[in-house]
Structures are given as structure tokens and as C-alpha cells.
C-alpha positions as CSV (number, residue, x, y, z in Angstrom):
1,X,-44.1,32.5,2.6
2,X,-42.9,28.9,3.7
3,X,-39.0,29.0,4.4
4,X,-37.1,26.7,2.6
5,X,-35.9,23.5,4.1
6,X,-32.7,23.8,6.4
7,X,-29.8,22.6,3.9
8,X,-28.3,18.9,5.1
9,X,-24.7,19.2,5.9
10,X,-23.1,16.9,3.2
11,X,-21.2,15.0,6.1
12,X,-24.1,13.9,7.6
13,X,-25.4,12.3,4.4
14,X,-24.8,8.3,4.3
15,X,-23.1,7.4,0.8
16,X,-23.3,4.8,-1.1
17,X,-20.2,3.1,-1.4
18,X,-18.8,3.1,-5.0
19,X,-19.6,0.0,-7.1
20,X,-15.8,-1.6,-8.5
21,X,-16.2,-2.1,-12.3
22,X,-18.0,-5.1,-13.2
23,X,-15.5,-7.7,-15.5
24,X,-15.9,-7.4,-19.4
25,X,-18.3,-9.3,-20.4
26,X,-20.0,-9.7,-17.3
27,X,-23.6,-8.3,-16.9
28,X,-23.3,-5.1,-15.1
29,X,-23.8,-5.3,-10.9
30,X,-27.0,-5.3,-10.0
31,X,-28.8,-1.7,-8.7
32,X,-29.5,-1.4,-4.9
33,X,-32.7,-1.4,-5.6
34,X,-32.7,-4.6,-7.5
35,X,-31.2,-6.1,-4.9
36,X,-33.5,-4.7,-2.2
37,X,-36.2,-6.3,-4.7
38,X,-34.3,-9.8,-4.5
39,X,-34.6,-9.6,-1.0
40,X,-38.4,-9.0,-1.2
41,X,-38.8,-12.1,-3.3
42,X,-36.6,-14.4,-0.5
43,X,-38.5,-12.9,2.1
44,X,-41.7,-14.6,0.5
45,X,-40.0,-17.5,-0.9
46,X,-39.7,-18.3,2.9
47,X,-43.1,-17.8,3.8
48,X,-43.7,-14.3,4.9
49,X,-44.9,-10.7,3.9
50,X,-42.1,-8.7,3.4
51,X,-45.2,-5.5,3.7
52,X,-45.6,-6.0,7.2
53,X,-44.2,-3.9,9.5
54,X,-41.6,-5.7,11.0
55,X,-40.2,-6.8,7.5
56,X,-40.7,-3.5,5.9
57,X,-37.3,-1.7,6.1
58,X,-35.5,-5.4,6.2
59,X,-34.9,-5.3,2.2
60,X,-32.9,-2.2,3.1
61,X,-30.7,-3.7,6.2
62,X,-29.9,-6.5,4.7
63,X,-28.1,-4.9,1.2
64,X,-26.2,-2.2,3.9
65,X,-25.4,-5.6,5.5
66,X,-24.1,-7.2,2.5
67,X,-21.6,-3.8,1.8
68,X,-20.4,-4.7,5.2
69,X,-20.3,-8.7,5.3
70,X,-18.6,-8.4,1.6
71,X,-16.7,-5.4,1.8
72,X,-13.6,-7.3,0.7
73,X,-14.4,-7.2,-3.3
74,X,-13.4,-3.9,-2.9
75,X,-9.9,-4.3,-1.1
76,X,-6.8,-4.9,-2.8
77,X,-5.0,-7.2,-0.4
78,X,-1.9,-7.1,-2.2
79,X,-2.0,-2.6,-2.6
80,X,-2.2,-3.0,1.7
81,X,1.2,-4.7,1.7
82,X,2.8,-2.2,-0.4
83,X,4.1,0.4,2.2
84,X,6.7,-1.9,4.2
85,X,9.7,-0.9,6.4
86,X,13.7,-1.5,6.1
87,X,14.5,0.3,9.9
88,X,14.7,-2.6,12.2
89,X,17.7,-2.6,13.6
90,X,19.1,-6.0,11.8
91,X,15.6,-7.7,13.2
92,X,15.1,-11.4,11.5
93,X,13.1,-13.1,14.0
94,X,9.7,-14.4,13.0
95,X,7.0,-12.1,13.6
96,X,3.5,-13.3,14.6
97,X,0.1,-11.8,14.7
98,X,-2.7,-14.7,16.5
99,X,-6.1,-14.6,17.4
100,X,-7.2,-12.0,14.2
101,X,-10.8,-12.2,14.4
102,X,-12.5,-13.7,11.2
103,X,-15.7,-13.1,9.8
104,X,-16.1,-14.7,6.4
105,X,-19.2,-16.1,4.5
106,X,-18.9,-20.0,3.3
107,X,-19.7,-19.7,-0.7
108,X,-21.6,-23.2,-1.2
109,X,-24.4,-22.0,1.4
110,X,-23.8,-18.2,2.5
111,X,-23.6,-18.6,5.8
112,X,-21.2,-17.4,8.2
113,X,-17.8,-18.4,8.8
114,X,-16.4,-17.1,12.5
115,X,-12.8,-18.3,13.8
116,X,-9.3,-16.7,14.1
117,X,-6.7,-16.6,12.0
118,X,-2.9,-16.3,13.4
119,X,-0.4,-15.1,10.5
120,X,3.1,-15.3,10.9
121,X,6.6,-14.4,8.5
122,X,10.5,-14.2,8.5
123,X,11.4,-11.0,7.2
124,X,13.9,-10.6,4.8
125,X,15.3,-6.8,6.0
126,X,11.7,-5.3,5.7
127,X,8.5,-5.6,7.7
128,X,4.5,-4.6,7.1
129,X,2.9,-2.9,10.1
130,X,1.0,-4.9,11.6
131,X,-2.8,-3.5,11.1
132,X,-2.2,-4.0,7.5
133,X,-2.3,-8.4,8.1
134,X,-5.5,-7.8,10.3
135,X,-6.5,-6.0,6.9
136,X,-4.8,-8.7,5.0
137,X,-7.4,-11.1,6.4
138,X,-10.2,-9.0,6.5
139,X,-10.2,-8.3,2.9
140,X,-10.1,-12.2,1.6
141,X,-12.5,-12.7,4.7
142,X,-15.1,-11.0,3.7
143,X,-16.0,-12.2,0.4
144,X,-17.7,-16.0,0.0
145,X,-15.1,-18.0,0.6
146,X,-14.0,-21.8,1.2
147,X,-11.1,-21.7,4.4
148,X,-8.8,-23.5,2.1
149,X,-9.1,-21.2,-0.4
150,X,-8.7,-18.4,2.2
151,X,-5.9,-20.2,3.8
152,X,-4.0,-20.2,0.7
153,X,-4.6,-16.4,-0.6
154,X,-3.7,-14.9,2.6
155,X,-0.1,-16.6,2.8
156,X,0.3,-16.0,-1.2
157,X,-0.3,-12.3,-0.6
158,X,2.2,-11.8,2.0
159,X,4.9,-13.9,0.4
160,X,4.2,-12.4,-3.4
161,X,4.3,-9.0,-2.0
162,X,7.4,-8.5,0.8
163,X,9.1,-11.5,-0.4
164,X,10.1,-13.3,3.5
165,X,12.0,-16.1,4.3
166,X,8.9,-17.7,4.9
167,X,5.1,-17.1,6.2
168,X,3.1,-19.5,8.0
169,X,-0.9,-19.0,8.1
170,X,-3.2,-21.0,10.6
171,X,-7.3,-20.4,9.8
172,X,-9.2,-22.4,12.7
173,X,-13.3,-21.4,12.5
174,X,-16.9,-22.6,12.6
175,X,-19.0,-22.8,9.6
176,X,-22.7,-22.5,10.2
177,X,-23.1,-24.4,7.3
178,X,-22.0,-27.2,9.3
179,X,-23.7,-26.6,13.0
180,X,-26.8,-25.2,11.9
181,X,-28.2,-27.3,9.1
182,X,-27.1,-30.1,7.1
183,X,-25.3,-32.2,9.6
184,X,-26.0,-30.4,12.5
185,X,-22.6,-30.4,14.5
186,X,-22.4,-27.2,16.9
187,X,-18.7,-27.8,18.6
188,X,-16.9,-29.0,15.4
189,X,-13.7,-26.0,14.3
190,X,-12.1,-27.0,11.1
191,X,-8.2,-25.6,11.0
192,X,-6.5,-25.1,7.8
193,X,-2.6,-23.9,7.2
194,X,-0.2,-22.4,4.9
195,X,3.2,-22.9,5.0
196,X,5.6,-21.0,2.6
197,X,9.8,-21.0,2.8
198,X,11.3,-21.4,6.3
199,X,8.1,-22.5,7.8
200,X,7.4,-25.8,5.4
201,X,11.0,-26.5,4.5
202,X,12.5,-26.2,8.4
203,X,10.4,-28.3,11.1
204,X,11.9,-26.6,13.8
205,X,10.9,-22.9,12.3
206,X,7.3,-24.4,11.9
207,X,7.2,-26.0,15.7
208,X,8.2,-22.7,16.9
209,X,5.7,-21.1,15.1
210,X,3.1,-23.5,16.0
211,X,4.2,-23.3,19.3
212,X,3.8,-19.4,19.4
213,X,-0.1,-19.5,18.5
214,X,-0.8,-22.5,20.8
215,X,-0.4,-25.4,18.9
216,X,-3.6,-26.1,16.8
217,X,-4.3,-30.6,17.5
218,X,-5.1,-30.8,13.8
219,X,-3.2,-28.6,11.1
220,X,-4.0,-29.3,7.5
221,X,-1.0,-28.3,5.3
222,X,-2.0,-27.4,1.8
């Protein structure tokens, strides 16, 4: 008699993370395997056989790519700013995170968007550990995105949720969209800001500020 299989212990099984509700009205989110099948069809749209070996398992590492590259949809930026902190010892200084790594995805082409982003408040008797404005970030990085747009939504968060003084938010990155293809400018960074409270109404809060992350040459404030 053939012994049964050995039993997979359930922590070493990969799951699929949960699909967020899809909007009402909305047709429902595609299946992973219709996106797999998408992928198929791009695959030959570009010219090759997505049945050879090379290409085989590519339908695959691409969606577990897009769970990764868009992970965002299924943050709440503003539930990561919730849990803040009243003990610091009468602390109102500005507080600056710089160089956060971003990896975002432009939405007019889909192609990636890598820079830093350097976030900055004045708290008003509370303050947000720090991981959670890397998270902050993260979660508006990775969805498609314009930098204004990301600019704006990461400074809104922080302001709507801990209420500051102020918050100041400097995006400068590369968009492949830009250096390789349509105008073809490898080099070029674009740098966006967001200045709320203290940091657009004082020009000496903002130097300071500006001063702290290195001074960007061109600062956009929208």
C-alpha cells in the first residue's frame, strides 16, 4: 500500500494575499489567473512566445510582482498614523526623516518611479514613530502615481491625522518614463514639495528645513 503524501506544514504554504473589496459599481478585481492570462497576451503583443521556456513561469512572476510593486492599495496611510505619542519631555522642534527610499510606478506609462523622499513636521505635544512615515510613503508609493499627486497625499496624511504645526515634504526621483523612452533624458530628477503650517507660512522654519535635507536647487511648491 502506497503511504500517503507527507502533510505540508501550513507555514510553509505561500498565500495569496487578500483581495480589498472592489468599489460598488465597479466590475469585480480580476482573478490571478486572468491576469496571468493578460500577461500571456502582452507577452505576444510584443513579439514573443510566452510557451517557451524561458517565458513559461514569467505570467506567474510578474502578478507576485505586481502584489509587491502595488502593495499600497491595500495600506491605509492614514490607520498608520493613528498610534502617536504625548511623552516627550516638552519636545517642539521639527522632526525630519530624509533620504526614504521610493519606489513608485508613473500612472500615464507604468514604469518606475525611484528617488527619495525626506518628510518633515512640528509637533504639536505628540509624535508618530518614525517607521510609520517610511510606511507613510511606502503606501502612496506603491500604487501608480504622478509625484505631485504623491507629494500632496503624503503631507495631507500627516497633517489630517496628528494635526502639527506644520509638515514639509520634499519627493526628488527619476521617472523611466522620461530616461528610457519618449524623450530619452537619463540624468534628469524632478523634485516636488509640500509645505503645510509653519513650513509655508514662516520662511525661516522652511530654510531650516530645507537646509536639514540638503537643500534641493529646484523645489516646486504646490
Amino acid at each position: 500500500m502506497t503511504p500517503p503524501p507527507p502533510r505540508e506544514d501550513p507555514a510553509s504554504v505561500p498565500t495569496e494575499p487578500a483581495v480589498p473589496p472592489t468599489v460598488a459599481g465597479e466590475p469585480p478585481r480580476p482573478t490571478r489567473e486572468e491576469a496571468e492570462d493578460a500577461i500571456r497576451t502582452l507577452l505576444r503583443w510584443a513579439g514573443d512566445d510566452p510557451r517557451r521556456e524561458g517565458l513559461a513561469d514569467t505570467p506567474k512572476r510578474v502578478a507576485r510582482a505586481y502584489r509587491e510593486w502595488f502593495s499600497g492599495y491595500e495600506e491605509d496611510p492614514m490607520a498608520l498614523l493613528q498610534r502617536s505619542f504625548s511623552e516627550v519631555e516638552g519636545y517642539d522642534e521639527m522632526v525630519v526623516l530624509r533620504d526614504i527610499r521610493l519606489e513608485s510606478t508613473c500612472e500615464h506609462h507604468m514604469a518606475p518611479i525611484i528617488g527619495r523622499a525626506h518628510v518633515g513636521y512640528l509637533p504639536s505635544g505628540r509624535v508618530v514613530g518614525i517607521s510609520k512615515l517610511a510606511r507613510v510613503v511606502d503606501a502612496y508609493g506603491k500604487r501608480l502615481q504622478i509625484q505631485e499627486k504623491l507629494t500632496a497625499q503624503i503631507a495631507n496624511a500627516i497633517q489630517d491625522v496628528l494635526q502639527p504645526l506644520g509638515v514639509a515634504v520634499v519627493v526628488e526621483a527619476a521617472h523611466q518614463c522620461m530616461t528610457t523612452r519618449g524623450a530619452h533624458k537619463p540624468g534628469v530628477t524632478m523634485v516636488t514639495s509640500r509645505m503645510l503650517g509653519a513650513f509655508r507660512d514662516n520662511r525661516s522654519t522652511r530654510q531650516e528645513f530645507l537646509a536639514m535635507i540638503g537643500n534641493p536647487r529646484q523645489t516646486a511648491v504646490i
